[in-house]
Structures are given as C-alpha cells and as structure tokens.
Backbone of each chain as ProteinMPNN parsed JSONL, in Angstrom:
{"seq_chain_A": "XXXXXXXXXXXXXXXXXXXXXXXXXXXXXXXXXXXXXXXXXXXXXXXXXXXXXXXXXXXXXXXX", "coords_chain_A": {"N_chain_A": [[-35.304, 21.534, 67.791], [-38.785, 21.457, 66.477], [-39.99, 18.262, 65.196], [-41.486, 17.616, 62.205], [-44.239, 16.685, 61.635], [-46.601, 14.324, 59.649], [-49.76, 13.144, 59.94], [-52.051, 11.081, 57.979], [-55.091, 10.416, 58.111], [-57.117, 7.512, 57.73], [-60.043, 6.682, 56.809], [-62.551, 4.351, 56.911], [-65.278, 5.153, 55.218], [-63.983, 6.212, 52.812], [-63.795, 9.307, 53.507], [-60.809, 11.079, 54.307], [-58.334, 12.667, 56.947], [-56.188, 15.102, 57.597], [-53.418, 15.809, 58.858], [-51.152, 18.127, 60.391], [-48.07, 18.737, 62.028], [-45.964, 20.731, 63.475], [-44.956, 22.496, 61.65], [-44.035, 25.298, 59.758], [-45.249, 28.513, 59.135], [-45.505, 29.447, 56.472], [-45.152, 26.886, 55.135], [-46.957, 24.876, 55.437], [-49.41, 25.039, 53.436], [-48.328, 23.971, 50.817], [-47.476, 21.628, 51.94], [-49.803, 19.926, 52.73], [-51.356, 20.212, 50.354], [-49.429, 18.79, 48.763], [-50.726, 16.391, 50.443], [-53.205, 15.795, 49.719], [-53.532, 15.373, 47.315], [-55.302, 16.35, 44.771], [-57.708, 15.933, 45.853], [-61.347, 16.376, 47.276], [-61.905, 19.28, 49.28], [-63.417, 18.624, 52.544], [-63.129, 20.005, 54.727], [-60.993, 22.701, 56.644], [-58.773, 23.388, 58.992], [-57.159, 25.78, 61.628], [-54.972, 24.32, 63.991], [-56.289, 24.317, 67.92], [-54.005, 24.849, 68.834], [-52.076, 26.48, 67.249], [-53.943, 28.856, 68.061], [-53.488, 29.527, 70.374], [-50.986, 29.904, 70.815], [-50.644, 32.28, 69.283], [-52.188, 33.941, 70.789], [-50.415, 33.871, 72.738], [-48.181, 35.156, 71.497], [-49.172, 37.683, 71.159], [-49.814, 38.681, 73.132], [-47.212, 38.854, 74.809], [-45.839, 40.668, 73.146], [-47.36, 42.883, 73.414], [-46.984, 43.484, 76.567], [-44.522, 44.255, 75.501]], "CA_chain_A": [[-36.241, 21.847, 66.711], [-39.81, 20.57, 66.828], [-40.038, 17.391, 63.916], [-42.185, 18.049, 61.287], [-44.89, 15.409, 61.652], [-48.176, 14.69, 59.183], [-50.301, 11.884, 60.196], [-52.79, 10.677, 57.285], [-55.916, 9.319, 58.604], [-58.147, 7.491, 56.236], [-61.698, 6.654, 57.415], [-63.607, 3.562, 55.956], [-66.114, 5.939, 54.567], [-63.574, 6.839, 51.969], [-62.839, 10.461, 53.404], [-59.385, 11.223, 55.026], [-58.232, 13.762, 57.996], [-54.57, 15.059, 57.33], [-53.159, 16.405, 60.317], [-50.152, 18.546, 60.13], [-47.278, 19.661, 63.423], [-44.553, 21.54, 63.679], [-44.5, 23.348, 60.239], [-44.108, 27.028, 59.881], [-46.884, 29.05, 58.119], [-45.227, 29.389, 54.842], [-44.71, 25.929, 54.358], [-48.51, 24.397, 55.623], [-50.404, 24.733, 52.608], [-47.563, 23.13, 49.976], [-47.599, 19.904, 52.643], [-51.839, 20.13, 52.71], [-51.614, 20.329, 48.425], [-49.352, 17.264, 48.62], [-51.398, 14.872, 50.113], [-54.34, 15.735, 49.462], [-53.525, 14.688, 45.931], [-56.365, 17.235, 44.227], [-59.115, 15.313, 46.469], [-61.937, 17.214, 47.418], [-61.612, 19.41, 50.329], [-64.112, 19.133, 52.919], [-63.344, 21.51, 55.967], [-59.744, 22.744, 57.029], [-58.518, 24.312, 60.45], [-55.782, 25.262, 62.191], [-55.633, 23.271, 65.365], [-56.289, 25.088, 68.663], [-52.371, 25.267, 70.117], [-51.704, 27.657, 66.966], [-53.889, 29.982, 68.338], [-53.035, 29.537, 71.935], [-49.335, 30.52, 70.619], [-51.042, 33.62, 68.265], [-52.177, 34.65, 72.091], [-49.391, 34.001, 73.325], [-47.26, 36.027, 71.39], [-49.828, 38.839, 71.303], [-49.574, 38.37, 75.015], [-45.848, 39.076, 74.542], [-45.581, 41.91, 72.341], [-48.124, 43.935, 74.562], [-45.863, 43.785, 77.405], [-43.258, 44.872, 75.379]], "C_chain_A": [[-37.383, 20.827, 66.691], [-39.83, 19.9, 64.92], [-41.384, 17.984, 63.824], [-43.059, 16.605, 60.868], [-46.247, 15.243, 60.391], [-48.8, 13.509, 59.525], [-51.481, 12.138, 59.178], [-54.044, 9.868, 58.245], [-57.159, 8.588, 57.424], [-58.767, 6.472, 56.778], [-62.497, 5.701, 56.599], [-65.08, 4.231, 55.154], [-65.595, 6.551, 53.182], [-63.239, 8.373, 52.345], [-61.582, 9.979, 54.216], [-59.28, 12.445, 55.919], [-56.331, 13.384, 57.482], [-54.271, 16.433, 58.122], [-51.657, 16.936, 60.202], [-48.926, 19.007, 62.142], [-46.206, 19.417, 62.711], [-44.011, 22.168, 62.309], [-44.892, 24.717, 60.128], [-45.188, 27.385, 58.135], [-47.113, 28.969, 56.786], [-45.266, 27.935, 54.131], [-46.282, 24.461, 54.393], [-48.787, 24.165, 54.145], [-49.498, 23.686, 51.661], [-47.552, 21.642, 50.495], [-48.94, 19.605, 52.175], [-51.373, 19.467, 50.981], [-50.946, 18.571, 48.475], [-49.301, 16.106, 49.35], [-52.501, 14.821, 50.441], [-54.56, 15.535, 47.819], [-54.504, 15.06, 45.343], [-57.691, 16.853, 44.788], [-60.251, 16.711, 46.919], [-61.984, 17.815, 48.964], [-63.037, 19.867, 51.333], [-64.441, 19.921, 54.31], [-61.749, 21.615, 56.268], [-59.341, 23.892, 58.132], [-57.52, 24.202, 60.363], [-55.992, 25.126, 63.675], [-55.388, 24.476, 66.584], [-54.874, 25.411, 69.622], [-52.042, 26.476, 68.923], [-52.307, 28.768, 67.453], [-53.863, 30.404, 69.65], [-51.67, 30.325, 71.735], [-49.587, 32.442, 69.721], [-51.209, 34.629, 69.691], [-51.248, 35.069, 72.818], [-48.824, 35.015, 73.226], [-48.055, 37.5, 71.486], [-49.388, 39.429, 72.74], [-48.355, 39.438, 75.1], [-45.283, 40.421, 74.109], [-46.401, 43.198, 72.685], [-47.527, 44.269, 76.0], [-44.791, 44.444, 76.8], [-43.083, 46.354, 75.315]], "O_chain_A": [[-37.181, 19.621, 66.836], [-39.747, 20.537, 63.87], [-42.125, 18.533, 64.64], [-42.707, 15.728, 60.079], [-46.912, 16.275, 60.297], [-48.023, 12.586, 59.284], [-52.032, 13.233, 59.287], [-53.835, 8.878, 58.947], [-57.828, 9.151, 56.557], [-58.192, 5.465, 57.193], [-63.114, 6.146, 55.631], [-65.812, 3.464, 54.528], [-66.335, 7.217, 52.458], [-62.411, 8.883, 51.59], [-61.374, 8.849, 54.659], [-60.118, 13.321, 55.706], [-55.631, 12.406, 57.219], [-54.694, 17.586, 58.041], [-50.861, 16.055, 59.878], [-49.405, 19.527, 63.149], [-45.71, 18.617, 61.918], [-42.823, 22.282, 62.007], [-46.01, 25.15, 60.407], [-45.533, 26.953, 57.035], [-48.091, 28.67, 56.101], [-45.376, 27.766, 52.917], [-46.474, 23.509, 53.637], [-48.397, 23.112, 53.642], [-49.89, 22.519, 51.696], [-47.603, 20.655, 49.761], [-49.064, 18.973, 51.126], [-51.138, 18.286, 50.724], [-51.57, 17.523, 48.317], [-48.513, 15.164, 49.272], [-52.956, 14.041, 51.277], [-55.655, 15.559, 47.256], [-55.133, 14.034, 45.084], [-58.72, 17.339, 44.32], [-59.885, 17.884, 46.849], [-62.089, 16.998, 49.878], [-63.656, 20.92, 51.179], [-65.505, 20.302, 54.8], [-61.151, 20.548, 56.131], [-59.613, 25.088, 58.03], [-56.81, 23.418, 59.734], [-56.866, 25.627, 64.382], [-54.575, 25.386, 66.422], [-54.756, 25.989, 70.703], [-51.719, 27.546, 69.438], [-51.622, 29.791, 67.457], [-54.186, 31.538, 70.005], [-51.353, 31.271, 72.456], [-48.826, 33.41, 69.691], [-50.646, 35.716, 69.819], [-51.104, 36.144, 73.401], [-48.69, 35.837, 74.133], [-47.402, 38.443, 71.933], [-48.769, 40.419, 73.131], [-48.503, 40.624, 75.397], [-44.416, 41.077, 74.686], [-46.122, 44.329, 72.287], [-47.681, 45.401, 76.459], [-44.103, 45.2, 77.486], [-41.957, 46.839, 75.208]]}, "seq_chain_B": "XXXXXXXXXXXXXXXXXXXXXXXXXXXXXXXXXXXXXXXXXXXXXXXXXXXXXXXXXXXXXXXXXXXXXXXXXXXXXXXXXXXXXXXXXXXXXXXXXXXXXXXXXXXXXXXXXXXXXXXXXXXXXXXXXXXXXXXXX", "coords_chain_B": {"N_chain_B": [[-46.995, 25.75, 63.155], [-49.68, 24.417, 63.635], [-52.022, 22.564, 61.598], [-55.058, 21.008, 59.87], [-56.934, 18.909, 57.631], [-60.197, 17.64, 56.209], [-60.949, 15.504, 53.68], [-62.769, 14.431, 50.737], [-62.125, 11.249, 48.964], [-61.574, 11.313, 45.708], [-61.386, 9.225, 42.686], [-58.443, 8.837, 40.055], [-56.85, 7.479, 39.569], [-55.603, 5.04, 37.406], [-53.988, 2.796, 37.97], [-53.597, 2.648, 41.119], [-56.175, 2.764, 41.874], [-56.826, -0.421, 40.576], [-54.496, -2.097, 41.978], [-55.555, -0.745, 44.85], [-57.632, -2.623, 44.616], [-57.313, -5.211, 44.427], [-56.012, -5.083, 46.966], [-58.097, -5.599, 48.275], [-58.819, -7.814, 47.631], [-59.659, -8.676, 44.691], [-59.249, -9.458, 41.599], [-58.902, -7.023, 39.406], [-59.953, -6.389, 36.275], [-58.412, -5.027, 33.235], [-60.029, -2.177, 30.634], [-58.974, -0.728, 28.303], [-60.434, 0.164, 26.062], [-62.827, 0.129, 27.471], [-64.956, -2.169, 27.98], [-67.782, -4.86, 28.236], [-69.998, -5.191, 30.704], [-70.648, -8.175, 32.066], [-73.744, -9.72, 33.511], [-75.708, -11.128, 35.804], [-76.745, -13.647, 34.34], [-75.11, -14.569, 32.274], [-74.923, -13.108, 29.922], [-73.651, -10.411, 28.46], [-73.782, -6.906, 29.525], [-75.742, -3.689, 28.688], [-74.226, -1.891, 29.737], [-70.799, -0.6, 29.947], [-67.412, -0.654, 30.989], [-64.052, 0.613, 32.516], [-62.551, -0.607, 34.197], [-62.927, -3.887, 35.697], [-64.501, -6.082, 37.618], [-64.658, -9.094, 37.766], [-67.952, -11.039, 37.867], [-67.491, -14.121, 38.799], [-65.731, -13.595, 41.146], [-67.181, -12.383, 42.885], [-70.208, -12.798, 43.458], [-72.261, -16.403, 42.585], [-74.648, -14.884, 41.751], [-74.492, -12.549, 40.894], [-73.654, -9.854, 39.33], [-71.2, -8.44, 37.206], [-68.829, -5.95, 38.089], [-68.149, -2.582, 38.117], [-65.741, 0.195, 37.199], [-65.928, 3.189, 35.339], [-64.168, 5.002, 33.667], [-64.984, 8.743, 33.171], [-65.681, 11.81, 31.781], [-64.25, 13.818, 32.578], [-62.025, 12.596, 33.851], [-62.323, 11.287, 36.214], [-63.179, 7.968, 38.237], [-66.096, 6.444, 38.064], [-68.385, 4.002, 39.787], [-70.246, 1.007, 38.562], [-72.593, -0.297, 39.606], [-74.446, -3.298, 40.397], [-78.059, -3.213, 41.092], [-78.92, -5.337, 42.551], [-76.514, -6.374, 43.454], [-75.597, -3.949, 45.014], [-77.391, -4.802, 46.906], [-76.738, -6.813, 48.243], [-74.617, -5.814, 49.569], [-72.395, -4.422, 48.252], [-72.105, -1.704, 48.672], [-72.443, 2.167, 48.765], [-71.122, 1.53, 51.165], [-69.479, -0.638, 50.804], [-67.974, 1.037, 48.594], [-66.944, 2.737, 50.247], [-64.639, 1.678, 51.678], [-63.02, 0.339, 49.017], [-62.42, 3.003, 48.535], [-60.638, 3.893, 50.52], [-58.947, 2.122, 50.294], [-57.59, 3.049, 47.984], [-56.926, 5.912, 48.438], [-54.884, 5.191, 50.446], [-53.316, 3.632, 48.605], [-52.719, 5.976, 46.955], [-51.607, 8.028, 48.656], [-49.28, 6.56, 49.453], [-47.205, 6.401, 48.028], [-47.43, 8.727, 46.286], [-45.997, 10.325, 48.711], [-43.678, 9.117, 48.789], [-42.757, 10.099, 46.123], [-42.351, 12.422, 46.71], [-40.471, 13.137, 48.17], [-41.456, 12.652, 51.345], [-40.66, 11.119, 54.742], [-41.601, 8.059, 55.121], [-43.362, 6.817, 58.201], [-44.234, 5.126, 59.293], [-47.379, 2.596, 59.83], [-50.758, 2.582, 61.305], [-53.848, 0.371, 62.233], [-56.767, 0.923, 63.541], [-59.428, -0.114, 64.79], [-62.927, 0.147, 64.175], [-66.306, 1.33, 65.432], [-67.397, 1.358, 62.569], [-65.481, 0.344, 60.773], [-62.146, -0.34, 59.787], [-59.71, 2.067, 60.449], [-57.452, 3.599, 58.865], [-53.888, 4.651, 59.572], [-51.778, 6.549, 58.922], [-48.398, 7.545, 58.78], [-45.972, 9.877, 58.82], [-42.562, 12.165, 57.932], [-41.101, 14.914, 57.388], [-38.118, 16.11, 55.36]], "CA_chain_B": [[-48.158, 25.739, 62.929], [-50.47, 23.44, 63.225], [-53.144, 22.188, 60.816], [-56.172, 20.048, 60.048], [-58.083, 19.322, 56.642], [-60.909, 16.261, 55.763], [-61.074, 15.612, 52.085], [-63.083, 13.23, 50.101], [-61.196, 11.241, 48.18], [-61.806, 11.287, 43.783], [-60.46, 8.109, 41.884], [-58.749, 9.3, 39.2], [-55.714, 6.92, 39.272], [-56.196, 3.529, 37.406], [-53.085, 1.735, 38.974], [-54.099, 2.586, 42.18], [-57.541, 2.012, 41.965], [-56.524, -1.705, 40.233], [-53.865, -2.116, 43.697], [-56.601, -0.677, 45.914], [-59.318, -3.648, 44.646], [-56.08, -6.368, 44.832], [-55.653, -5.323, 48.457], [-59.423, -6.084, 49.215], [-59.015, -9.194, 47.125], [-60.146, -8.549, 44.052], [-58.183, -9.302, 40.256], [-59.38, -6.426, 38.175], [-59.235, -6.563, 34.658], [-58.393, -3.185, 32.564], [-60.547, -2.659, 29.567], [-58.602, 0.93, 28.148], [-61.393, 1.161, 25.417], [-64.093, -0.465, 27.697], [-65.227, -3.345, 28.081], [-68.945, -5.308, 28.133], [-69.841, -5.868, 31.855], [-71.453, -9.284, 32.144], [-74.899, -10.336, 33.647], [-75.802, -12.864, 36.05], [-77.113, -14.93, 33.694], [-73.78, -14.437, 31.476], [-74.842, -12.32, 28.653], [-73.354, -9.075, 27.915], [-75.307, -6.211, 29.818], [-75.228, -2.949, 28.074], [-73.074, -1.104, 30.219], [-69.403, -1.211, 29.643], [-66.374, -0.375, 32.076], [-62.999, 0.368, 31.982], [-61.496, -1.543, 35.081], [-63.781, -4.883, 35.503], [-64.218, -7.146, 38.81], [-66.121, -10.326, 37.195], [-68.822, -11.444, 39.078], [-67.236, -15.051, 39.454], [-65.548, -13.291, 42.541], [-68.224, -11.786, 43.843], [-70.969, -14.342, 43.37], [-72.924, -16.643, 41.33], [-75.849, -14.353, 41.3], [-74.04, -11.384, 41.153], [-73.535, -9.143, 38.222], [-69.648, -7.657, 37.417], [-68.659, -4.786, 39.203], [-67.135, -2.142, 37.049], [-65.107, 1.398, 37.196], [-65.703, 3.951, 34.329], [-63.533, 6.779, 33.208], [-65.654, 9.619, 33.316], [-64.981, 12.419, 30.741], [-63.541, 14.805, 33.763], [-60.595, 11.913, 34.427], [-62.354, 10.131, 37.955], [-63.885, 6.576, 38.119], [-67.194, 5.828, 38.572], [-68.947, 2.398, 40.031], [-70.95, 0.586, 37.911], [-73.145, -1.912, 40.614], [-76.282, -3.671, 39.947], [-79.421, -3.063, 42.305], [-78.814, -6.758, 43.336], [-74.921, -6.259, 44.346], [-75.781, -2.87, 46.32], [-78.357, -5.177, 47.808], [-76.204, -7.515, 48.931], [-73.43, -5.226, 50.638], [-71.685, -3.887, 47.273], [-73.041, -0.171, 48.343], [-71.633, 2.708, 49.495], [-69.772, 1.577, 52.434], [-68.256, -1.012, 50.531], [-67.101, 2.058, 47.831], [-65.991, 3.717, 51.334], [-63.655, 0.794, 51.636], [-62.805, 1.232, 48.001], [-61.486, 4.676, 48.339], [-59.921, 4.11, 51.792], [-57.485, 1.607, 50.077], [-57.251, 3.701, 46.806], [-56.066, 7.115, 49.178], [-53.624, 4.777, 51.069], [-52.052, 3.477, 47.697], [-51.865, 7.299, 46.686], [-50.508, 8.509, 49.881], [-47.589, 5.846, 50.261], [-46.84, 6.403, 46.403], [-47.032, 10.287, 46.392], [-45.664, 10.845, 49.51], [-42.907, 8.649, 48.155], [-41.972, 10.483, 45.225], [-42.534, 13.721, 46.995], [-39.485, 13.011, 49.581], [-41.622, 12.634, 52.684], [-40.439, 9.641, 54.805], [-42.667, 6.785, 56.199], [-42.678, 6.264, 59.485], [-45.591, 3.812, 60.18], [-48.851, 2.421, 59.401], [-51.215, 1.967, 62.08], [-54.86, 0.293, 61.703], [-57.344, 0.852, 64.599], [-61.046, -0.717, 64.75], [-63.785, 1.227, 65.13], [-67.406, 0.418, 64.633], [-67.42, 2.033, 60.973], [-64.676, -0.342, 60.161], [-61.338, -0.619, 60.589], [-59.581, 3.082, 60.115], [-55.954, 3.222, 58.474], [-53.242, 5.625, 60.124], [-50.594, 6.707, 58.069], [-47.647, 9.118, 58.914], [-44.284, 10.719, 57.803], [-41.669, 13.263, 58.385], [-40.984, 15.907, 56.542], [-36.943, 16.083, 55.527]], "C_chain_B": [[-48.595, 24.398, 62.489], [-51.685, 22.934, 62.422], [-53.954, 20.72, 60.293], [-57.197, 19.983, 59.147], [-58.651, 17.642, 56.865], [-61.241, 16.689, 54.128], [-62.118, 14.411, 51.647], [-62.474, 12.696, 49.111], [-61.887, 11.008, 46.531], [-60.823, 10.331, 43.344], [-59.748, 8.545, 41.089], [-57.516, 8.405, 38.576], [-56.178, 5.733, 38.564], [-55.59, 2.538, 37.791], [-53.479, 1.529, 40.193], [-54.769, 2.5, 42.126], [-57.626, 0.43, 41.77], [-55.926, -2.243, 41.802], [-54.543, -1.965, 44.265], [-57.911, -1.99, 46.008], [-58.22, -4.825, 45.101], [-56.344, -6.262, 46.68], [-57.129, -5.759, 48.883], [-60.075, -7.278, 48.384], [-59.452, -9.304, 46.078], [-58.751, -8.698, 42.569], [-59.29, -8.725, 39.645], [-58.748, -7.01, 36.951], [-59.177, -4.906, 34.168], [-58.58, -3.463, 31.03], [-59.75, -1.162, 28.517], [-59.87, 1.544, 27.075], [-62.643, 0.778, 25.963], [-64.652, -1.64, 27.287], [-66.325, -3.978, 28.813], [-69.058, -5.713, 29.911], [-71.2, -7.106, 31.451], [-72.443, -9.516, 33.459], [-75.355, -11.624, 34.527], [-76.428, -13.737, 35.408], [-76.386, -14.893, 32.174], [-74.06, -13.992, 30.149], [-74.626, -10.751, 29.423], [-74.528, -8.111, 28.27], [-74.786, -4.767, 28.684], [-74.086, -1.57, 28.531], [-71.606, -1.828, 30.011], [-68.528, 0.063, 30.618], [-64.91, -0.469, 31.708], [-61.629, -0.556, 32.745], [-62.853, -2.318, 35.941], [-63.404, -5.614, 36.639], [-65.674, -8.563, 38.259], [-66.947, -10.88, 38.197], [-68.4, -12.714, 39.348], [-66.805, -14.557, 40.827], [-66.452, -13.097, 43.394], [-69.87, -12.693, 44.262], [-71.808, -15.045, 42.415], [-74.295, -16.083, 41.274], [-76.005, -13.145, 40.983], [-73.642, -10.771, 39.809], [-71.939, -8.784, 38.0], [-69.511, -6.63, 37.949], [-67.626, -3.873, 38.019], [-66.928, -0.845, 37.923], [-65.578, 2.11, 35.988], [-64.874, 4.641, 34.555], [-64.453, 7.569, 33.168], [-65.335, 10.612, 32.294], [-63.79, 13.038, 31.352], [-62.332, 13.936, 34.483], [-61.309, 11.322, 35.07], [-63.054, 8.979, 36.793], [-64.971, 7.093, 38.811], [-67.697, 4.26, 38.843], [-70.023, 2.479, 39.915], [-71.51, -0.602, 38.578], [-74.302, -1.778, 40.436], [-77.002, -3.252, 41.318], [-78.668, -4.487, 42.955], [-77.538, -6.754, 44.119], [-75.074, -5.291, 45.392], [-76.625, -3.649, 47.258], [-77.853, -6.257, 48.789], [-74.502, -7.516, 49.381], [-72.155, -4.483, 49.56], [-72.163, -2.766, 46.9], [-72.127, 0.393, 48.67], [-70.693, 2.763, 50.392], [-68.861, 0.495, 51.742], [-66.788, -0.162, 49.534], [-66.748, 2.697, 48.889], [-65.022, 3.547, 51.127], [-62.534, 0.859, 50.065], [-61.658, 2.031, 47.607], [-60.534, 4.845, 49.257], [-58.616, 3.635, 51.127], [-57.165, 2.12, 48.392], [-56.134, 5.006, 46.905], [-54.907, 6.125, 49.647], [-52.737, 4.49, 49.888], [-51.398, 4.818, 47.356], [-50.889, 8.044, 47.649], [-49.207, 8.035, 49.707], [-47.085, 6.573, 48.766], [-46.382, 8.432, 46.023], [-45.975, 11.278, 47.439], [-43.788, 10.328, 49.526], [-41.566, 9.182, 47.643], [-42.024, 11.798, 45.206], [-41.437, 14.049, 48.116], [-39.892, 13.492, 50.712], [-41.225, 11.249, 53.216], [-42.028, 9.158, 55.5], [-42.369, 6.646, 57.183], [-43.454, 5.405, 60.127], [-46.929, 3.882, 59.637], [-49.582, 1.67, 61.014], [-52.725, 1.463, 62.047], [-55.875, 0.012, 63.164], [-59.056, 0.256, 64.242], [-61.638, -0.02, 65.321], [-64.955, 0.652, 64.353], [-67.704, 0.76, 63.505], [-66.571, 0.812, 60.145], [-63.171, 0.077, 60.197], [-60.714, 1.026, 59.733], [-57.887, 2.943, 60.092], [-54.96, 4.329, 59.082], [-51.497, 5.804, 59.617], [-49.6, 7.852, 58.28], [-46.05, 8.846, 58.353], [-43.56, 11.624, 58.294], [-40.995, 13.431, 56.815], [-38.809, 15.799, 56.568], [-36.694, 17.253, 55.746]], "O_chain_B": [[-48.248, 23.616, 61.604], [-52.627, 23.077, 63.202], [-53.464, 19.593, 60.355], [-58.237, 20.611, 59.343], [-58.032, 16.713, 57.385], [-61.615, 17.737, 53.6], [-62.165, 13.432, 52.392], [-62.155, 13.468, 48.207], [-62.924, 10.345, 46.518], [-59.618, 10.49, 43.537], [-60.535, 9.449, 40.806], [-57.182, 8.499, 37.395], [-57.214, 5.258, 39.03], [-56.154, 1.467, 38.015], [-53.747, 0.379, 40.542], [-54.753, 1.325, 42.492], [-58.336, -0.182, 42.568], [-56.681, -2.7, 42.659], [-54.811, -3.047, 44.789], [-58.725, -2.254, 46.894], [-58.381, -5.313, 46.219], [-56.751, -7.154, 47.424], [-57.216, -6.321, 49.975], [-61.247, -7.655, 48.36], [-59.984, -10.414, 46.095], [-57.641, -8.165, 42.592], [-60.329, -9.311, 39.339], [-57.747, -7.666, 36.66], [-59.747, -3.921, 34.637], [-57.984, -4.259, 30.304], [-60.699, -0.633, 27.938], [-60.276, 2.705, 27.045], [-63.634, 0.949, 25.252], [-64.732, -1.944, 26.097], [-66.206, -3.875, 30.033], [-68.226, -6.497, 30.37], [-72.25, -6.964, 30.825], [-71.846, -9.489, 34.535], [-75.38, -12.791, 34.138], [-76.703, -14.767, 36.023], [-76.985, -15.139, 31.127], [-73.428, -14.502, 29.223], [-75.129, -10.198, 30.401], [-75.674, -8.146, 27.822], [-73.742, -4.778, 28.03], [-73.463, -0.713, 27.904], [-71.305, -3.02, 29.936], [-68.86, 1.223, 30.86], [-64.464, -1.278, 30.895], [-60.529, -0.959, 32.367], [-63.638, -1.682, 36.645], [-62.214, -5.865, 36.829], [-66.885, -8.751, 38.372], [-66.531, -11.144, 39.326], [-68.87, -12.953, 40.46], [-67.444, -15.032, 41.766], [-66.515, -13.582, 44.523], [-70.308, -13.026, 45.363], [-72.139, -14.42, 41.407], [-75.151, -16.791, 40.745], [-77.074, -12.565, 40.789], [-73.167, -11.661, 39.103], [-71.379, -8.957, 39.082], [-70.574, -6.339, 38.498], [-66.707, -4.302, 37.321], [-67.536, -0.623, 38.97], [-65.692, 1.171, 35.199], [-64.702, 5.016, 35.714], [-65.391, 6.777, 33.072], [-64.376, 10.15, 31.675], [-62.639, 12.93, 30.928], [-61.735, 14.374, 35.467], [-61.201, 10.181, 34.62], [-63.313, 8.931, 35.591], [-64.983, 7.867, 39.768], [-67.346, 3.384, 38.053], [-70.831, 3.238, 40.451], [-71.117, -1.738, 38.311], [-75.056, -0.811, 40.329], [-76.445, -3.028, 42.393], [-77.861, -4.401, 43.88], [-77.503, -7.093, 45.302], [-74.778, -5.582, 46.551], [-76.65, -3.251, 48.423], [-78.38, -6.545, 49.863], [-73.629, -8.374, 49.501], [-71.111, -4.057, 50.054], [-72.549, -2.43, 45.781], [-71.054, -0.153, 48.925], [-69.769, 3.563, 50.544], [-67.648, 0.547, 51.944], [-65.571, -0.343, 49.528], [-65.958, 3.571, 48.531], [-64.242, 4.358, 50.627], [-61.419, 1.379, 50.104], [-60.645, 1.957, 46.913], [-59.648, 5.686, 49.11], [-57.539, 4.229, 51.184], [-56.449, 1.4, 47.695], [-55.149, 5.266, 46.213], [-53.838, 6.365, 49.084], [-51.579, 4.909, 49.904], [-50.187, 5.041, 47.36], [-49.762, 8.498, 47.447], [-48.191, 8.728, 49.759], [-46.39, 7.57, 48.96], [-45.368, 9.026, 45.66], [-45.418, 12.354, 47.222], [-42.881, 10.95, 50.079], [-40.381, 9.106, 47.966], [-41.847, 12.463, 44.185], [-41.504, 15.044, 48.838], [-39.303, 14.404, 51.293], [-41.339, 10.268, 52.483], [-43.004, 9.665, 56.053], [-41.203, 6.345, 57.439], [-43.364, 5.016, 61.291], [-47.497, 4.853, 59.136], [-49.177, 0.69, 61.64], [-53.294, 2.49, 61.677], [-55.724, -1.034, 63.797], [-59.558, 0.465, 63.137], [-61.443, 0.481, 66.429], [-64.978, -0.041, 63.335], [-68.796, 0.229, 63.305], [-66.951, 0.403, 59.048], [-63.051, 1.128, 60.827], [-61.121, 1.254, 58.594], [-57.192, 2.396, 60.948], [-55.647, 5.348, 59.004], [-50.442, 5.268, 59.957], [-49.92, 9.005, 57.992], [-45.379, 7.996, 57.767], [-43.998, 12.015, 59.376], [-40.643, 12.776, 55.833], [-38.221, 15.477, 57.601], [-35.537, 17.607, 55.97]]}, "name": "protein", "num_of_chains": 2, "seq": "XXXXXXXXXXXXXXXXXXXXXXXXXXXXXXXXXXXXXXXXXXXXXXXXXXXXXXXXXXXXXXXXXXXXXXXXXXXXXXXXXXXXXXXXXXXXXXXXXXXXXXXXXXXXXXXXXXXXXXXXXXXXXXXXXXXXXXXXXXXXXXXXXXXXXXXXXXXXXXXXXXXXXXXXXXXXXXXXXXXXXXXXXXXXXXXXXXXXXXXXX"}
C-alpha cells in the first residue's frame, strides 16, 4: 500500500505549497481543508502522474 | 491521487503569531484591548495594537512594530515609513507568516492526528524555505 505522504512547503514570502501522495480521491480535499487552516487559496492542481494513471486506466478499459 | 495547492497564509491566530515573532527573536507583548504603540522619540503615537514588538528591539530610531485585530478576526502590521525603510517591509512580513504557518501546521496537524515526520530547511536566494511533512494514519 502506497504511504500517504503531505509535504508542507512554506516559502519566505509567506505563501505555502501543500503537496499531497498516495491519497484516494475521496479523501484529497478533507487533507487540503486541514492544512490549509482557512488560508487563502491561491491555485490548486492535481499533479501530472494522476492523469497519466486517468490514461492509463482509460487505456485499460478500452481494451476491455 | 495526487495533489498540489499554494495558499497565502491570513494571521488570525494570536498564540501563534506571538510564537512565530519569539522564533525570529522577538518578545511580543499582548495588549487584548489595545495598546498605545510608542514613537521614536518615546511618546505615545496614535495608533494602537493588539500584539506589540517595542522598538527597544528593533532600534533606537525605530518606532514599535504592532499587530491589530481587524474586525474580520486576521492581524494586521502596523510599521512606520522609517521601519519599512529600514528592512521591516514586506519580505520581512513574508518571514512573519512563514513562521506563523509553520507554528499552525505543527499545532494543527497535531491535533488533527497527522504524524511528523521531519522538518527540512533549504536556502534559496528568497531566503531560507521551511519543509514540513507527515503521514497520514
């Protein structure tokens, strides 16, 4: 089972980057909410291997 | 799934904001109904603050450095022309906020049962950038 990592980054400018792996879809935003501690949000992705894997499985389920 | 937000961070704590000035050397004072910031030439200016860095720290020509409450809950900083002029601007409120988010992080993340698993602090020419992570139980 892939660990469930978040790395905080916080940027002498006062913003922060909060970086999420290995958490399933449902459970993303509730991590995001807490720790971003109501701050203001100023851009949010999801990183380019989820949608390498979105291909993937597309990939997958078209063969089938 | 993986994901990726940037936030700015909003004061709104006054412990952690107090802790966040400590770690960059600073003894606030906390005024709860406000309190007179002082003047480099030690009278009473007319602004008043509710978490106070006296200008003895900062220098003898230097004005106090304050926080307000705001109505909307955050802090605001209360710095003279002369302090922004002599490096008590924006990038030092970067700094500020950097170690205001890290107190909230460790503290939230805490009492939110994520663990700690390291602090790492890299240098970059902006200034030195804090790296904080966890695992999820």
């Amino acid at each position: 089972m892939q660990q469930k990592l978040i790395t905080v980054t916080l940027e002498p400018d006062g913003t922060s980057k909060i970086d999420l792996e290995g958490f399933a879809d449902s459970t993303c935003g509730k991590v995001m909410d807490d720790f971003r501690s109501g701050d203001r949000v100023l851009s949010e992705r999801r990183k380019p291997e989820y949608y390498n894997k979105s291909r993937g499985q597309q990939a997958q389920q078209g063969n089938q | 799934m993986s994901k990726y937000s940037e936030t700015s961070t909003t004061v709104r704590n006054q412990a952690y904001l107090v802790a966040a000035l400590g770690e960059l050397g600073y003894k606030a004072e906390i005024h709860a109904d406000g309190g007179a910031l002082v003047g480099y030439e030690g009278r009473d200016r007319p602004e008043r603050a509710h978490v106070i860095i006296r200008r003895v720290q900062i220098g003898s020509a230097s004005n106090d450095i304050g926080f307000v409450r705001k109505p909307d809950g955050t802090f605001g900083a209360v710095l003279s022309e002369y302090d922004r002029a002599i490096g008590f601007d924006e990038k030092w409120l970067g700094r500020v906020h950097q170690a205001y988010k890290e107190q909230q992080t460790l503290s939230d993340a805490k009492a939110k049962g994520y663990v700690f698993r390291g602090r790492e602090v890299v240098q970059t020419p902006e200034g030195p950038q804090i790296r904080l992570q966890f695992t999820a139980r």
